[in-house]
N, C-alpha and C positions, 0 to 999 in steps of 0.2 A: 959552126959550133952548135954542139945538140944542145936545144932550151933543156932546164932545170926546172923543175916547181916544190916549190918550199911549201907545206904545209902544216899544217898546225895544230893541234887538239889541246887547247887548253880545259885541263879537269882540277877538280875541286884539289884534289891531290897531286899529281902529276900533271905533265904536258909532256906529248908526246911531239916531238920534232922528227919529221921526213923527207926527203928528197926522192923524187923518180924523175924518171926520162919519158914512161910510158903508162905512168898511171898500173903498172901489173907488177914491176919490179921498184921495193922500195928497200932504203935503208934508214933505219929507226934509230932515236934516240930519247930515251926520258928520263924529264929530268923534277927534282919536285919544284910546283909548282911557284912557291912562298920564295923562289932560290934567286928568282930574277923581279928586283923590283925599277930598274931604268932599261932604258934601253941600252943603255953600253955594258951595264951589268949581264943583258941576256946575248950580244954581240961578244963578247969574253967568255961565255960557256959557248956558244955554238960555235964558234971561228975555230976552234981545233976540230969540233967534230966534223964540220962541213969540206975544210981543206979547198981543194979548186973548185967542187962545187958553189963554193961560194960567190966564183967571178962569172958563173953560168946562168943563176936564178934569172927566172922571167914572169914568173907570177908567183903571189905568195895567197894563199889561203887558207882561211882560218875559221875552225870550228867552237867558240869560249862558251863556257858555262858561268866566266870568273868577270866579272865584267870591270873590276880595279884591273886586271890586266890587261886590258883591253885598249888602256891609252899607252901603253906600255910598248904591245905589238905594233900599234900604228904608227910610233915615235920610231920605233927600229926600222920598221920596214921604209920608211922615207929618210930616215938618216943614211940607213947602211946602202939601199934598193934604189931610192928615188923614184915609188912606187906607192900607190896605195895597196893595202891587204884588202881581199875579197872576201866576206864575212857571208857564213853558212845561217840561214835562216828560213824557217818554212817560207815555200810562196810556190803557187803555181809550173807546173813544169812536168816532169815524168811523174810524178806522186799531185795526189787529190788529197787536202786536208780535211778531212770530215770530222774536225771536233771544235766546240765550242770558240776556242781563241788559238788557234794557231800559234800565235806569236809568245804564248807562253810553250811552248814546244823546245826542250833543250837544245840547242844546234848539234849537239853529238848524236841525239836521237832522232833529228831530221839528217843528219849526214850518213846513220846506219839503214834510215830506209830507204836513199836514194841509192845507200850503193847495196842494199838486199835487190832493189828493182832490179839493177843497173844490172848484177851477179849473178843470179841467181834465180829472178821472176817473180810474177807481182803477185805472190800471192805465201806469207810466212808469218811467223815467229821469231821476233827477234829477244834475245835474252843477252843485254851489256852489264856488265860485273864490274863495279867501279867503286867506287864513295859509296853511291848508292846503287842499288841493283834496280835495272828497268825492263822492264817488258813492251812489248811493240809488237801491233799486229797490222799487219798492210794485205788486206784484200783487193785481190783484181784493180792491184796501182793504185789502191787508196788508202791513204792509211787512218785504221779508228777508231785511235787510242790505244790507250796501255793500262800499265801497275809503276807505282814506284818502291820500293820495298828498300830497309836498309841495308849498306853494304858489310858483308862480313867485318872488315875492318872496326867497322863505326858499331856496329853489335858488340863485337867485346871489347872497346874500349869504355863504350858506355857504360857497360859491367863493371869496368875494374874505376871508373873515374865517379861513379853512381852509387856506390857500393863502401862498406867497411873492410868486406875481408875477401872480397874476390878475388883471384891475380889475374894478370895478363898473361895468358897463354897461346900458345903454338897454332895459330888459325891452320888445321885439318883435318880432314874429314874423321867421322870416327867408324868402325867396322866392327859394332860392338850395338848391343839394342838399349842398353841401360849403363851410364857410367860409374864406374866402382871408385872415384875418387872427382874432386872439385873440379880440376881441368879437365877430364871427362864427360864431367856435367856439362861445362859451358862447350866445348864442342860439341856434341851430339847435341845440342840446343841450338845452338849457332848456325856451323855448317852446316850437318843434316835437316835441321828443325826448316834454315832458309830453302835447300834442293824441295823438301817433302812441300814447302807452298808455293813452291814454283810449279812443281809438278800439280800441285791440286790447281791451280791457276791455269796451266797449257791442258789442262784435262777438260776445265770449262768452255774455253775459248775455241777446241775440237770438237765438243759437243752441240757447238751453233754451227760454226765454222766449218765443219767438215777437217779432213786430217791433213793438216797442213805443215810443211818440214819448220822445223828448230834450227834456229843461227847461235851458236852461242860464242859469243866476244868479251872483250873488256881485260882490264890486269889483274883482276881475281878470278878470272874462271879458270882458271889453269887447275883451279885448287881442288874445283870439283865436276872437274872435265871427264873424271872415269866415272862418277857416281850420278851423275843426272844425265839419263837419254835426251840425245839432242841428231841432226843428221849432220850438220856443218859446222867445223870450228874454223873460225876466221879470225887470229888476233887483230889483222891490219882490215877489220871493217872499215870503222870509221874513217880512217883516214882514206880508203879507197873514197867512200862517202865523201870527203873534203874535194876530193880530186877529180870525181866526177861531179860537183855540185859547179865550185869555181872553175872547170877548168873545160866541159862540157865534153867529155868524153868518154 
């Protein structure tokens, strides 16, 4: 029987649930985060998605930013597995951590650099689109630091939940230099206003660095995936990241 590995990327918002055979080919599932609060609660969402994969699993690992779910994961995975979960965290290995504490290092953003290494070569730009928006720069297999900025989502919600008469609108891009009405405003501030400081950001970090390729990931870059030059789009980063971290391949 070919092994299975269960992986995992718990985010602020979502969790991304995967299965591969070979670490290159995966099938994906997400679901929000807040949905699973036991472990029989998250074993009842994932038992239809997973089907026979489920009688296959041989390792499970997991990348959390959530750490209330994190007793959650470990409860499932030895209930349902009889197994411990393998947990993503800087340390020693194909990547050098060259900043202050490490251990404050998101595991989603130590799982995108191990698998920018792994993918791609030691030397990038990583730009993940999430909750919040991250930046990551890994030279010559070290990595040395970032940006944390916030994520489109959480921009204008903030707007309309901070705010008397703002609304909540249609998070996209705009193609327009100046908005002619209030949802116009907040997108060309939003979406554009976040590309235009990312781009002043990857313009700094080229001008020490030399010119080095763009990864762009995450569940909001889709939004402004034709509007910000990048060379690589990889939605299933991370989770490669998950799967080359725990599974060492």
């Amino acid at each position: 029987m070919v092994p299975v590995y269960l992986l995992i990327d718990v985010g602020n918002t979502h969790s991304v649930f995967s299965t591969t055979e070979d670490g290159k080919v995966f099938k994906r599932w997400r679901l929000s985060t807040g949905i699973f609060q036991t472990e029989d609660e998250l074993f009842s969402h994932l038992y239809p998605l997973l089907g026979d994969a489920m009688h296959k699993i041989e390792g499970i690992g997991v990348a959390s930013v959530v750490p209330t779910q994190n007793i959650v994961i470990e409860r499932f995975s030895r209930k349902y597995f009889n197994m411990d979960p393998i947990w993503v965290k800087a340390k020693n290995g194909c990547v050098k951590w060259n900043v202050k504490n490490p251990g404050e290092i998101g595991a989603d953003r130590v799982a995108n650099v191990v698998a920018f290494v792994k993918e791609y070569g030691s030397s990038g730009i990583i730009i993940d689109m999430g909750t919040a928006t991250t930046v990551d720069l890994v030279v010559e297999g070290s990595y040395e630091g970032g940006a944390i900025l916030p994520g489109l989502f959480m921009m204008v919600h903030s707007l309309f939940r901070g705010t008397a008469k703002l609304p909540l609108v249609e998070v996209k891009p705009a193609d327009f230099v100046v908005g002619k009405d209030t949802e116009e405003n907040i997108q060309l501030g939003v979406v554009n206003g976040t590309v235009y400081a990312l781009e002043g950001i990857v313009k700094r970090i080229k001008g020490v660095y030399g010119n080095l390729p763009v990864v762009l990931t995450g569940g909001q870059s889709k939004i402004v995936k034709e509007i910000f030059e990048h060379e690589i789009f990889d939605e299933d980063l991370t989770i490669k990241g998950v799967f080359h971290f725990c599974f060492g391949r």
